[in-house]
N, C-alpha and C positions, 0 to 999 in steps of 0.2 A: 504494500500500500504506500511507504515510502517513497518508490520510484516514481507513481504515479503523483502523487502530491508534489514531489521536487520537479518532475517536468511539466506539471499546470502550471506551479508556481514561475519556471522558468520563460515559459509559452505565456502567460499574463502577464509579463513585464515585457515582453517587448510587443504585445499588443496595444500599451499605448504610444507607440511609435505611431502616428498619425501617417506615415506614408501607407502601411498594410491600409489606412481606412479610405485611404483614396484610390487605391489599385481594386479595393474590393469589387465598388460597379460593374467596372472592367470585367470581370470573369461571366458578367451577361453575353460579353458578345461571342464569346467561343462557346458558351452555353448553346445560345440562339444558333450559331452556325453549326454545332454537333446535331442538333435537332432537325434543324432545315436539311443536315444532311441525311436525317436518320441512324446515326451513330450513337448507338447505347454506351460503348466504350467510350466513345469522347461524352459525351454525358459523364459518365458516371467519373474519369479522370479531373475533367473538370469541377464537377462537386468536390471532389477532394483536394485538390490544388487550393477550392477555393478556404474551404474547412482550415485549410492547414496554413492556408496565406496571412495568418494573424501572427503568428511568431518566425515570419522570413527576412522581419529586419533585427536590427541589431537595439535591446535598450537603450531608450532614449535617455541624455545627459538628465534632460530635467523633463517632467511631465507638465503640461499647461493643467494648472488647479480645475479647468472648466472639463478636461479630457479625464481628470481625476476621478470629481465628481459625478460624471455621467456612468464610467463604466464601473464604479463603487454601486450605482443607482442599477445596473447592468447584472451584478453580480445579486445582489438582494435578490432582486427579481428572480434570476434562478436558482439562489438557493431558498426562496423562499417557500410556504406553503403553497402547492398547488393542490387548486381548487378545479372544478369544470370548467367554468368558463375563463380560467388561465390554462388549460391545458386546450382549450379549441379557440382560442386568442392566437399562442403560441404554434397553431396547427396551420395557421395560415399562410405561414413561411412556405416550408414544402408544399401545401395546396396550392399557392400561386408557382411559385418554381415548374409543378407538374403542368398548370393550364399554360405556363410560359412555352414550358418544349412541346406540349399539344399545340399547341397555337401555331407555332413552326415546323414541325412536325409535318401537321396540314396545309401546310403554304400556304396558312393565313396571317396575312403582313397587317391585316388591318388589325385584328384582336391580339397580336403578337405586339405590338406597339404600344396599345389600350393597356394591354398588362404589364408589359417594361414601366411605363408609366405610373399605373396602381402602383406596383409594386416599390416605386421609390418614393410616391406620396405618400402610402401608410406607413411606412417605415420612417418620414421624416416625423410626422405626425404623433406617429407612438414615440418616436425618441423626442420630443418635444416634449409632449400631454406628460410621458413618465417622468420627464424629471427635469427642470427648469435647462440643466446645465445638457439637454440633449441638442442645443442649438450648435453643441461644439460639432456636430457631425452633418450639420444640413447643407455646407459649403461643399465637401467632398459627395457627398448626393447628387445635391444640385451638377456638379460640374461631373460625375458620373453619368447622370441622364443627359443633360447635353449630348455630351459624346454619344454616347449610346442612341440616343434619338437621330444624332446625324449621321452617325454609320449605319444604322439599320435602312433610314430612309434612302441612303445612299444605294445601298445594296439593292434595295426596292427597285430603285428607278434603273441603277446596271442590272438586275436579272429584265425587268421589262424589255429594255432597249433591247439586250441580248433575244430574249423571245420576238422578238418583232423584227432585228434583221432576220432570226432562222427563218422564220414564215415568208418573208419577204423574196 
């Protein structure tokens, strides 16, 4: 049980390195393209890459007191009591993840977009509502979905073109 405590221990110190929170977004779009391609493997590498992408930097010198506070407020939460409706609150991570590679899956770009989207509003939202200090993370969000919204749409408008010179 030791080993497993020293390396959360070791893995939660450098998860407030704020760069893992900014690369996080980012692992939508290999998501989205594993899916689009139909690749279960890249799926499922990707969940893990992403899982694991919280301690691939190096602890930070100093911690910003706001990044403190938040994933202190982060941690309560999960080690706290759960109840029903924090266990189908918490269910909607993977349920949206799943209608995400649905969404692509079916080469549907319009409810594939719709969801990228959800997906980064509730998530800014809940880290807001739960705990004042979750505003440290709506920048890296924010500038997550950007991106994401313009390479998806990008991709949209290159697969169209692409189907319309084949046809052509």
């Amino acid at each position: 049980m030791d080993i497993f405590s020293d390396f959360w221990s070791w893995a939660w110190e450098r998860h407030h390195n704020e760069l893992s929170w900014y690369i996080r977004p980012f692992f939508i779009l290999p998501y989205i393209y594993f899916a689009y391609r139909r690749s279960r493997t890249g799926l499922l590498l990707t969940v893990i890459a992403l899982l694991t992408s919280m301690f691939w930097f190096p602890k930070p010198e100093t911690a910003d007191p706001q990044v403190q506070q938040f994933l202190q407020a982060e941690i309560d939460y999960l080690t706290g009591e759960w109840s029903v409706s924090k266990v189908l609150l918490s269910s909607l991570v993977p349920i949206t993840m799943l209608f995400l590679a649905a969404a692509f899956w079916k080469r549907s770009w319009k409810y594939g977009i719709l969801i990228i989207n959800l997906i980064a509003i509730m998530k800014s939202v809940w880290s807001v509502y739960a705990d004042g200090s979750g505003i440290a993370v709506l920048v890296p969000a924010l500038v997550g979905l950007l991106v994401c919204n313009l390479v998806v749409i990008g991709a949209y408008l290159f697969v169209r073109k692409r189907k319309r010179n084949v046809s052509a």
